[in-house]
C-alpha positions as CSV (number, residue, x, y, z in Angstrom):
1,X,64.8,-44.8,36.2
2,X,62.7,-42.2,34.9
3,X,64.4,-39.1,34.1
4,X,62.3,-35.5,35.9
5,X,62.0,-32.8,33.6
6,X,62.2,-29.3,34.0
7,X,58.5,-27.4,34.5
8,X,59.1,-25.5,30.9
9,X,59.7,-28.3,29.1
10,X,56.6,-30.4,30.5
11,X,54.5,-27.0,29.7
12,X,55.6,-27.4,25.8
13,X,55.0,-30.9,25.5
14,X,51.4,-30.4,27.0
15,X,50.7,-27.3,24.3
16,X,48.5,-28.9,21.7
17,X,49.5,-28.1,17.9
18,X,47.8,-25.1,16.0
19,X,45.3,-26.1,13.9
20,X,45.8,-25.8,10.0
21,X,44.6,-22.4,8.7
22,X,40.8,-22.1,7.0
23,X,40.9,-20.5,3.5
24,X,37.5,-18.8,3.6
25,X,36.6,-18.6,0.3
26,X,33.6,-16.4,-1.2
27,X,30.5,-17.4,-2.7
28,X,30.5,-17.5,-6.3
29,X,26.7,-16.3,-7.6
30,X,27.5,-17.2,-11.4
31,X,23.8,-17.6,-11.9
32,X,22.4,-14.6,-10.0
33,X,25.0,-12.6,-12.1
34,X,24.1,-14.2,-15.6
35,X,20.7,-13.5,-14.9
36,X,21.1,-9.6,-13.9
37,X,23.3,-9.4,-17.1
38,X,20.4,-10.8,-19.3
39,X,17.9,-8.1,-17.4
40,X,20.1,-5.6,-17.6
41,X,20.4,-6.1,-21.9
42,X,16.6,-6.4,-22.1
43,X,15.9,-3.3,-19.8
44,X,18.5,-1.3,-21.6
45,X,16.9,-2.2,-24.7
46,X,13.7,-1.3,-23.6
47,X,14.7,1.9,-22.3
48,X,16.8,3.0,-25.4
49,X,13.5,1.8,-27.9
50,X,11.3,4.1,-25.8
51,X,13.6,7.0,-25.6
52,X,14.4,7.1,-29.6
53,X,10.8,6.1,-30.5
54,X,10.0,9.3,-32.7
55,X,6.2,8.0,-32.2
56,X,5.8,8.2,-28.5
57,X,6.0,11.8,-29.2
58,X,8.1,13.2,-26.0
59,X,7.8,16.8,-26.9
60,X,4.1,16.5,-26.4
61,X,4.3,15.0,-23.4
62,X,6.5,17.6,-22.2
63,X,4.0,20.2,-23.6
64,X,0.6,18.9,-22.0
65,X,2.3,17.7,-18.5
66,X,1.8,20.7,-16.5
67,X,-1.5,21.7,-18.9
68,X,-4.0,23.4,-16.6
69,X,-7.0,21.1,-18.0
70,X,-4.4,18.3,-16.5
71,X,-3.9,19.7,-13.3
72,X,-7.4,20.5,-12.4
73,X,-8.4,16.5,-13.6
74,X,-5.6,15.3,-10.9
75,X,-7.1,18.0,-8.5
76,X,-10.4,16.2,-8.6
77,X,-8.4,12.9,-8.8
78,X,-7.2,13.4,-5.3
79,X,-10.4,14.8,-4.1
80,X,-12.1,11.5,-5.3
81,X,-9.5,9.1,-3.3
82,X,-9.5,11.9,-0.5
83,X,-13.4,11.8,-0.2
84,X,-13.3,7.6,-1.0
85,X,-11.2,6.6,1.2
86,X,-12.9,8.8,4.4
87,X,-16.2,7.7,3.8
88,X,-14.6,3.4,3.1
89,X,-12.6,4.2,6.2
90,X,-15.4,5.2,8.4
91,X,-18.1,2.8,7.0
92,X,-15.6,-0.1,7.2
93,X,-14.7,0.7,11.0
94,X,-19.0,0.5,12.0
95,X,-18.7,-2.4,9.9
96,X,-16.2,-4.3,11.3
97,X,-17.7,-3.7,14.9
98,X,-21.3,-4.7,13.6
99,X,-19.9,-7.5,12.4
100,X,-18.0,-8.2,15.6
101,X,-21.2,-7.8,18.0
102,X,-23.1,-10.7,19.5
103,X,-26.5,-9.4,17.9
104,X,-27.6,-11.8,15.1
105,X,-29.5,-8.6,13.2
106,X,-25.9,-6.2,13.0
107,X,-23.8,-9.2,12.4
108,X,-25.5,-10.4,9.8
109,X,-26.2,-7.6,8.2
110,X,-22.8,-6.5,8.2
111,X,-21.9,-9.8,6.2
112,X,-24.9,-9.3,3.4
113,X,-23.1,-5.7,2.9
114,X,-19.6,-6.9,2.3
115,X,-21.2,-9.9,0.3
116,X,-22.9,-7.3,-1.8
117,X,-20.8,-4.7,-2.7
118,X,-17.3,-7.1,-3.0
119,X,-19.2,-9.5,-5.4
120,X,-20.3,-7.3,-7.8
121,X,-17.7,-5.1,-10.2
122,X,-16.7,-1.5,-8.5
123,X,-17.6,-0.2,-12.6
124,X,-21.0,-1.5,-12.1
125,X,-22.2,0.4,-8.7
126,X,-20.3,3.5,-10.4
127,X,-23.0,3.3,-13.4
128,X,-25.8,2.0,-11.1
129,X,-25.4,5.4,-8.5
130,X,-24.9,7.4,-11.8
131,X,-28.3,6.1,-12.9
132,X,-30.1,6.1,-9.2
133,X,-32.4,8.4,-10.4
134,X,-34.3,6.3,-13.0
135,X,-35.0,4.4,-9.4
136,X,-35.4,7.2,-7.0
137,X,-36.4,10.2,-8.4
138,X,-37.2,12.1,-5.2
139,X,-35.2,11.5,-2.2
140,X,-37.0,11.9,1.3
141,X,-36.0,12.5,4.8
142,X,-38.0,11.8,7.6
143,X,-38.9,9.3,9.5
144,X,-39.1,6.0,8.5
145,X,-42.6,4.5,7.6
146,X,-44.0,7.8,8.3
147,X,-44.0,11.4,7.1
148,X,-40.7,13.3,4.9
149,X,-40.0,16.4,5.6
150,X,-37.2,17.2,3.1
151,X,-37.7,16.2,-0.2
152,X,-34.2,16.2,-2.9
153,X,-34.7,16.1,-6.9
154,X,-32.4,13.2,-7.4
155,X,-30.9,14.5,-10.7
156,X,-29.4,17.6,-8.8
157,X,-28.4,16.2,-5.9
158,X,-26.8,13.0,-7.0
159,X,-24.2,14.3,-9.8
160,X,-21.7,12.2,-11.2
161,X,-19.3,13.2,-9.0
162,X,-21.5,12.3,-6.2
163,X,-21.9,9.3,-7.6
164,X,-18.9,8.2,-8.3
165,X,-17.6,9.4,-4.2
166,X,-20.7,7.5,-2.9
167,X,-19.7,4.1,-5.0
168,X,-16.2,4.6,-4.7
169,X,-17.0,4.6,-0.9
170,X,-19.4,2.3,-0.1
171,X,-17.0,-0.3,-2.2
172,X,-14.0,0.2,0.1
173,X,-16.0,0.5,3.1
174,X,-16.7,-3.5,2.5
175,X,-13.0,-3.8,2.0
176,X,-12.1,-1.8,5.2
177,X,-14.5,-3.9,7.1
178,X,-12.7,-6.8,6.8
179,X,-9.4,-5.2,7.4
180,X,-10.2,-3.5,10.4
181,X,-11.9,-6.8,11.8
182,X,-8.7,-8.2,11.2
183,X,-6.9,-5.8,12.7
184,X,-9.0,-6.0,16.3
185,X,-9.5,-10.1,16.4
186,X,-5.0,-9.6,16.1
187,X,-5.3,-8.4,19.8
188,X,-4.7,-10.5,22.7
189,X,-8.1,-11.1,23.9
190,X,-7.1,-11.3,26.9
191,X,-6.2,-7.5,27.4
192,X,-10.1,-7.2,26.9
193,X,-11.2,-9.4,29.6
194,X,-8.7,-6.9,31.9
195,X,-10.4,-4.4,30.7
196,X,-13.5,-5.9,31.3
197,X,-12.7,-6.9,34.9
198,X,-11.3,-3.0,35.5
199,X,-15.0,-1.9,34.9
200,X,-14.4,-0.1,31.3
201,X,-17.3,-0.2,29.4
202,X,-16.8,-1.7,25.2
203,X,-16.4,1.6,23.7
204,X,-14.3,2.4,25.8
205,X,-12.4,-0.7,25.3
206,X,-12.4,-0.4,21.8
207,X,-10.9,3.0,21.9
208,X,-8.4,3.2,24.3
209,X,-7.0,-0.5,24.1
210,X,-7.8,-2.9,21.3
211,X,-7.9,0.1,18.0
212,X,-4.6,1.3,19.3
213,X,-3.1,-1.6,19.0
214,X,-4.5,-2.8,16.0
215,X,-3.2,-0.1,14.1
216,X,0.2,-2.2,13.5
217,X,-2.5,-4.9,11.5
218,X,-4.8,-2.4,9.9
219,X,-2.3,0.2,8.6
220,X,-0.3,-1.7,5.6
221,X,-3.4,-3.2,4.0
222,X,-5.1,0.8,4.2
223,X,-2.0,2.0,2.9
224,X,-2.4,-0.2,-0.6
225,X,-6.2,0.3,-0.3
226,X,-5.4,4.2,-0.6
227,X,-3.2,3.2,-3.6
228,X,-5.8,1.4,-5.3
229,X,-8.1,4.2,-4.7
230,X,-6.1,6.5,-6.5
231,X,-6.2,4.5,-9.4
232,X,-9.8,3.1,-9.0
233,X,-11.3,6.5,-9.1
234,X,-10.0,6.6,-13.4
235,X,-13.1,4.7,-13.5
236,X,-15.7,7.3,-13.0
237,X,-15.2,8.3,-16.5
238,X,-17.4,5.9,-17.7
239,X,-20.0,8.6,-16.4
240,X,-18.9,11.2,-18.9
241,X,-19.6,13.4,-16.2
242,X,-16.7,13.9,-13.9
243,X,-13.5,15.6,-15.4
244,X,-11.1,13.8,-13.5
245,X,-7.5,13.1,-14.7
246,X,-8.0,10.4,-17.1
247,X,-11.2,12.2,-18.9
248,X,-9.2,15.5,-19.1
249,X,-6.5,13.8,-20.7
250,X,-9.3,11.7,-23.3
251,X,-11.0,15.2,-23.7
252,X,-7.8,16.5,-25.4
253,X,-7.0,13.9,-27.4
254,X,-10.3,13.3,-28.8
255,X,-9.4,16.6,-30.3
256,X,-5.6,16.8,-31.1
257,X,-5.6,12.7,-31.8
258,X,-2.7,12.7,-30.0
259,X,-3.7,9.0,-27.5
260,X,-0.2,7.8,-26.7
261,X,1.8,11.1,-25.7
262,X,-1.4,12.4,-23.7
263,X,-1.9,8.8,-21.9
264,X,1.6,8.6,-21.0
265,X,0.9,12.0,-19.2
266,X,-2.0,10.0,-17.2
267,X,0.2,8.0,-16.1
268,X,2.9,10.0,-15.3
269,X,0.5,11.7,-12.3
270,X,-0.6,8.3,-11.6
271,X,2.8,7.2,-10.8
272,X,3.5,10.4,-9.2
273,X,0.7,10.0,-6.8
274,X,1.2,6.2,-6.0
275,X,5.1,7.1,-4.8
276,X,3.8,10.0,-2.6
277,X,1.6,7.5,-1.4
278,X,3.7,4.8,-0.9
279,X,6.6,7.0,0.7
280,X,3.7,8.1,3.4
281,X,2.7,4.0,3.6
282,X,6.3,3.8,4.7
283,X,6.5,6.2,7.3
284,X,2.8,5.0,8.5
285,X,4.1,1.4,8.5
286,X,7.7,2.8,10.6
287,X,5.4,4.9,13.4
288,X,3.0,2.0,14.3
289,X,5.5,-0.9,13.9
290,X,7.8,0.7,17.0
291,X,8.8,-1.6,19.0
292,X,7.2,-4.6,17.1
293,X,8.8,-7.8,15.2
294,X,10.5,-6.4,12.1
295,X,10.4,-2.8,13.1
296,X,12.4,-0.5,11.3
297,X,14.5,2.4,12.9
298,X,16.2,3.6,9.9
299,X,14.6,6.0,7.5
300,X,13.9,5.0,3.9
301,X,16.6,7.0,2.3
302,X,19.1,5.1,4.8
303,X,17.9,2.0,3.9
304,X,18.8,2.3,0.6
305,X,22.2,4.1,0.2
306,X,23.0,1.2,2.9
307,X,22.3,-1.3,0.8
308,X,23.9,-0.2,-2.0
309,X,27.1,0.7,0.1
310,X,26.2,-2.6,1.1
311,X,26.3,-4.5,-2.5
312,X,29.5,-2.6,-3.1
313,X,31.3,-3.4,-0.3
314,X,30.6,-7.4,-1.1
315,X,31.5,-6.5,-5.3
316,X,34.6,-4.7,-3.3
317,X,35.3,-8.1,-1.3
318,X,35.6,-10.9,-4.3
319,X,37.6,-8.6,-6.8
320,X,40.2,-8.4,-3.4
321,X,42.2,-10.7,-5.0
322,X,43.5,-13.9,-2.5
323,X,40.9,-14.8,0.2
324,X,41.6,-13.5,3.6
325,X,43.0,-16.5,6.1
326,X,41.9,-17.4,9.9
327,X,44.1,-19.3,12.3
328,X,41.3,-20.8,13.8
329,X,41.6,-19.9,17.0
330,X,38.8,-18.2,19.0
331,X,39.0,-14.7,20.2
């Protein structure tokens, strides 16, 4: 006969056994640190060969960094990208749209512009507008195919530093172009056939609905386009004619002799410039990217104490000694 149990002892027999306990062991990254040991050598002897260089000539540096003849050459530095980079942003917006519209004639003109001026090297159009004069010597306003009423000597108006805003800007505003077309082609099209059906006319369209939004798109690729404008506008010294920051800096050595220490201060300010630039790309980038995929809600400075804390909490983790256990159980 079978023999009845009591309710407890039916209850333990039923209780399954505990599993056996996972010993979660960490990753071992013996390549990853090899390799940030052999950088670490070569940057360390790269670093300590141009600190105790005696021939990179720090002292100068130090003495012709904050030289007024420097300053005023980054002054008119910025004033180029400043001036560049309004006149690339503007042309490139028309551009975009011209290039966007139904009409055969704007459309393809549009296209022949960007063909032209982003086929050919940004040095060449800064030494043909230099030399625009040998073509035009008078410039005349009026109306087309019929009388001027202003006329401009084309050696007074068109100065190298004209020259070289005009060529610097005509060259991004092909570049713009495309990024702003990008930019509004990103946008649901359907949000303009709403708009459409709402009676809004296509200014009004493109204003209040699709350039909004395309900002996420178009903001990014400006940011590096104001970067490389910075740098870009080093090459209107091949006009002789503008004292920006790089001919201020070969203006002085072409008298001391001293290249090296006075290039170095170049790009010092160029470096300076493209980190303010890049911290305001940031912020740009953070502003138009709310509520997007990938948006970022901490600030910069965040972002990377966290990730250090970060990195040493994980060093922290494998020097613990044993590996922590689990009982396998779920919580």
């Amino acid at each position: 006969m079978p023999v009845a149990s009591a309710p407890g002892e039916t209850e333990k027999l039923r209780q399954p056994e505990p599993p056996d306990e996972i010993q979660a062991v960490p990753v071992r990254h013996t390549g990853q640190w090899i390799a940030a040991g052999i950088v670490a050598l070569l940057v360390a002897a790269l670093i300590r060969s141009v600190a105790t260089n005696p021939r990179f000539q720090w002292g100068v540096v130090g003495d012709y960094l904050f030289d007024s003849r420097v300053l005023n050459g980054l002054v008119v530095t910025l004033e180029l990208t400043v001036l560049g980079m309004v006149i690339g942003i503007v042309l490139g917006v028309i551009l975009a749209l011209m290039r966007l519209s139904s009409n055969l004639l704007l459309s393809s003109t549009s296209w022949v512009y960007i063909w032209l001026f982003r086929g050919t090297p940004l040095l060449v159009q800064i030494l043909f507008f230099n030399f625009i004069a040998a073509v035009y010597p008078t410039i005349d306003l009026g109306i087309p195919f019929g009388p001027s009423f202003i006329h401009f000597n084309a050696n007074d108006v068109i100065t190298p530093f004209v020259a070289g805003t005009i060529a610097l800007g005509l060259n991004e505003g092909a570049y713009m172009s495309e990024i702003v077309r990008a930019g509004i082609i990103s946008v649901d099209e359907g949000q303009t056939q709403a708009a459409k059906a709402l009676g809004m006319t296509r200014g009004q369209t493109m204003q209040r609905i699709v350039l909004p939004q395309s900002m996420r798109v178009i903001i990014p690729p400006t940011g590096n386009e104001t970067i490389s404008m910075l740098k870009n506008s080093s090459l209107v010294f091949v006009t002789g004619g503008v004292n920006d920051l790089l001919n201020s800096v070969v203006l002085i050595y072409s008298v001391t002799f001293q290249q090296i220490p006075l290039l170095i201060v170049a790009s010092i300010w160029y470096l300076a410039g493209t980190t303010v630039l890049s911290i305001g790309q940031y912020y740009l980038d953070r502003h138009y990217g709310r509520g997007g995929p990938g948006a970022q809600s901490e600030s910069l400075l965040r972002r990377v104490f966290r990730g250090i804390g970060a990195r040493h909490d994980e060093a922290g983790t494998q020097d613990a000694g044993p590996p922590p256990t689990f009982s396998g159980h779920n919580r």
